[in-house]
Every structure is written in C-alpha cells, then in structure tokens.
NUKOLKE-921468 format. One line per field, with one value per atom (N, C-alpha, C, O): residue in one letter; z, x negated, y negated. Coordinates in pm, 1 decimal, decimal comma, m for minus. Example, Ala and Ser with C-alpha at 12.3 -4.5 7.8 and 13.67 -1.06 7.14 Angstrom:
// NUKOLKE-921468
residu = [A; A; A; A; S; S; S; S] $
Z = [780,0; 780,0; 780,0; 846,5; 708,0; 714,0; 787,0; 803,9] $
X = [m1319,0; m1230,0; m1320,0; m1423,6; m1285,0; m1367,0; m1290,0; m1340,9] $
Y = [569,0; 450,0; 330,0; 331,9; 225,0; 106,0; m3,0; m113,8] $
// end
This chain:
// NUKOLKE-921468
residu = [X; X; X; X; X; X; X; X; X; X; X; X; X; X; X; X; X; X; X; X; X; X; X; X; X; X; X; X; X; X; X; X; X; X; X; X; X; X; X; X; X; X; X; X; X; X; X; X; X; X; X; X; X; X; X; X; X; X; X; X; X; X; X; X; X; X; X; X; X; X; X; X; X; X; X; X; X; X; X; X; X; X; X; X; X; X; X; X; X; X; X; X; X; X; X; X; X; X; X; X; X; X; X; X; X; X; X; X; X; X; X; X; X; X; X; X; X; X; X; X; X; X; X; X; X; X; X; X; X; X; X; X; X; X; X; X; X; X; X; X; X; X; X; X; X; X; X; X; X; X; X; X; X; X; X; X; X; X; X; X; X; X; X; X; X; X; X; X; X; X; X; X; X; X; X; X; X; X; X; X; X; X; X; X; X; X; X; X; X; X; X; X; X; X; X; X; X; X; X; X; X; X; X; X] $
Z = [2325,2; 2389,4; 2304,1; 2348,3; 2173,6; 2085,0; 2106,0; 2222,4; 2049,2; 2050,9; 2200,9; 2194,6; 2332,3; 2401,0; 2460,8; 2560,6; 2367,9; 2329,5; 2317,0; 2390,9; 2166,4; 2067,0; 2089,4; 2043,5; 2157,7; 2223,8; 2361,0; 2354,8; 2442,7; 2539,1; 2515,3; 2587,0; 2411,1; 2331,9; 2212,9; 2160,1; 2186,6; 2087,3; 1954,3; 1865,6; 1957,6; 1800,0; 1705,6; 1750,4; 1592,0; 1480,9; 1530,1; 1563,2; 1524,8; 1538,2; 1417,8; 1403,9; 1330,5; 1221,0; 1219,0; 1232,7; 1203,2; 1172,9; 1027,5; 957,0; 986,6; 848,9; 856,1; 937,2; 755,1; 748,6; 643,9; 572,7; 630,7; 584,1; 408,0; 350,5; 369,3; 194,8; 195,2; 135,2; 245,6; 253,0; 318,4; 271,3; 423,3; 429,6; 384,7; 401,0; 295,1; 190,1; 70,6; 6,1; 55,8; m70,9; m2,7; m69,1; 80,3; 168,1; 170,0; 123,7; 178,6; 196,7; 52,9; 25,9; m62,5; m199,9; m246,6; m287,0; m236,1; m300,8; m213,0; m247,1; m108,5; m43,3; m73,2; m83,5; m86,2; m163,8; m283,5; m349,2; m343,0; m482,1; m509,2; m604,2; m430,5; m417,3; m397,4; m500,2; m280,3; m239,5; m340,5; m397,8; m355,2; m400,5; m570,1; m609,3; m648,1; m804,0; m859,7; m976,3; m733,4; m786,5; m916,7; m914,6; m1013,4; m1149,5; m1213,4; m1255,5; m1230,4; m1287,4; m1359,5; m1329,0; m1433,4; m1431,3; m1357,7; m1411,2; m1241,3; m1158,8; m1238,8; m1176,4; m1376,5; m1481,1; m1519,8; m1522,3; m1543,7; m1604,4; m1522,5; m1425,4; m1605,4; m1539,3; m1591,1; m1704,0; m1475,4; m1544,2; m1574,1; m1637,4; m1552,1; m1606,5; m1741,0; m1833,8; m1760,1; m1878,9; m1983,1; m2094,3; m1955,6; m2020,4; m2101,9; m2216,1; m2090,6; m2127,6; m2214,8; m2273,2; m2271,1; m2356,9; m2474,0; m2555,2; m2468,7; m2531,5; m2670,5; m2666,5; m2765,8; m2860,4; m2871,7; m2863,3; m2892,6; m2844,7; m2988,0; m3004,3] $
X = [596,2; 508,9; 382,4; 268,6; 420,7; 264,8; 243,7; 207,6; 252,0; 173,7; 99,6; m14,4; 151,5; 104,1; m39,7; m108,0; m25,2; m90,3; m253,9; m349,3; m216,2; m295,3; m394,8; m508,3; m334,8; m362,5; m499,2; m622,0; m424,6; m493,7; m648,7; m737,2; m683,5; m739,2; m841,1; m934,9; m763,9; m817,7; m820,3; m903,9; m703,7; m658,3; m572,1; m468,3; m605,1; m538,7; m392,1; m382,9; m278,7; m144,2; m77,9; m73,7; m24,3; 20,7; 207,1; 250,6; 262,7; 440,5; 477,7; 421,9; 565,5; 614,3; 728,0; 751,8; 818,9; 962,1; 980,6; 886,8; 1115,4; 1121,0; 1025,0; 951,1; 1066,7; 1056,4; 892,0; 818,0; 838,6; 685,3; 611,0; 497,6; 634,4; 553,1; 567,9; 494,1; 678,3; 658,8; 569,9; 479,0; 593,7; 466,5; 369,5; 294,3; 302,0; 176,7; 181,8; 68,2; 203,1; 193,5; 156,1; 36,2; 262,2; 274,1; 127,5; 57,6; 71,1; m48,8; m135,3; m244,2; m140,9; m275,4; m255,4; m361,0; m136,5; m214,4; m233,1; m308,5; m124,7; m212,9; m344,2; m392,8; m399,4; m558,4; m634,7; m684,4; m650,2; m700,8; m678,2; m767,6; m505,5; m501,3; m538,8; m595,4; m502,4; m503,8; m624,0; m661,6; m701,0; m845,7; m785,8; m711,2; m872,3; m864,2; m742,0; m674,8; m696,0; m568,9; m473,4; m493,5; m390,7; m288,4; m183,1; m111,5; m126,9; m78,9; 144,1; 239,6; 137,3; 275,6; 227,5; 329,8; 134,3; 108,6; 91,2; 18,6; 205,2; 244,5; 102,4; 54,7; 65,5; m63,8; 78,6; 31,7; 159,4; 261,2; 287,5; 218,2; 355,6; 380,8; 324,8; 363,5; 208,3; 83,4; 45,0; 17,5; 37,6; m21,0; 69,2; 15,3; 149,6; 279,3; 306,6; 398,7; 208,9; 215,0; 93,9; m20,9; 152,8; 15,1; m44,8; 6,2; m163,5; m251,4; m323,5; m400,1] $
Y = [m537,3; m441,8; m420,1; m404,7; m421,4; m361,1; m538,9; m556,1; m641,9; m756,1; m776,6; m822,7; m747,6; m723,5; m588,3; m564,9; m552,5; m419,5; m477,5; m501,6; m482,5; m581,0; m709,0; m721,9; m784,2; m912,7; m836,1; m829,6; m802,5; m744,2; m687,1; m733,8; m582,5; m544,8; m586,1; m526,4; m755,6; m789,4; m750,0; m767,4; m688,5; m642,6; m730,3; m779,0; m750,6; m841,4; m763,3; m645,1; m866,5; m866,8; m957,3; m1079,5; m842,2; m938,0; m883,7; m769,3; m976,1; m952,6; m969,5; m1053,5; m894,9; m926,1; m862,0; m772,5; m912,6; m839,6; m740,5; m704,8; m688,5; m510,6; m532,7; m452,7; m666,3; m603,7; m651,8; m573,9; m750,5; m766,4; m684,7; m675,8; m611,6; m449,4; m374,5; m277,3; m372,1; m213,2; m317,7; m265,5; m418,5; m442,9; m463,9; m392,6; m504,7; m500,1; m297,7; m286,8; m228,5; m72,5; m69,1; m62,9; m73,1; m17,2; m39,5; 53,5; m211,7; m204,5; m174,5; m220,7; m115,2; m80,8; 91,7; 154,1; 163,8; 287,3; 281,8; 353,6; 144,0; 145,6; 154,8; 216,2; 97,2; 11,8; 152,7; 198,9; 225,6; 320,8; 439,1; 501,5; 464,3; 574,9; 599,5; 701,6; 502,8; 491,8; 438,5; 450,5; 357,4; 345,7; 205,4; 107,5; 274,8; 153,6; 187,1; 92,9; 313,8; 361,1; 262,2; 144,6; 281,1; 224,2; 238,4; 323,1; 190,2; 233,0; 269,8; 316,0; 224,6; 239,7; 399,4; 467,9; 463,0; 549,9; 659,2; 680,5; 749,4; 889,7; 1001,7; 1012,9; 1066,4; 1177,7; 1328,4; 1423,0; 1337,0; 1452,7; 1390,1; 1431,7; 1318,6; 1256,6; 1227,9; 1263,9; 1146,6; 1157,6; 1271,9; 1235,4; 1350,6; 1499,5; 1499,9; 1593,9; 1482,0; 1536,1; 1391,7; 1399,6; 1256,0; 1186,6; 1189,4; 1233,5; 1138,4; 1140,5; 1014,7; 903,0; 1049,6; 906,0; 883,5; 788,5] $
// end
C-alpha cells in the first residue's frame, strides 16, 4: 500500500530490514543531533572527569 503510495506520487521508496534501519536512523540523529560531537562521550559524565 505505501510503495503504491509513493510510486503514484513520485516519492523515493526505499526497503530495508529491522537491523539496517535502526543503523540508517542511529546515524542520521547522530548526524543531525550530535553535530561534530563525539557521539562515545557522555555531557553528564563528562563534568565529573578531570581533564
């Protein structure tokens, strides 16, 4: 029904299975959300380390 959706519309229709869309998800809020960050590095934790 959605590829039919999509198609109709002219919308990119892409498939992937369970464990390659959560890593296709993970690094796109990586990307967006952490910016340059280190995405290993806790900002709670951090604060309490000596540098």
């Amino acid at each position: 029904m959605v590829k039919q959706f999509c198609a109709a519309r002219g919308i990119p229709y892409t498939e992937a299975g369970l464990v390659e869309s959560y890593g296709i998800v993970i690094r796109y809020l990586n990307e967006v959300g952490l910016g340059h960050a280190d995405p290993m590095e806790c900002p709670l934790t951090a604060q309490y380390r000596a540098r």
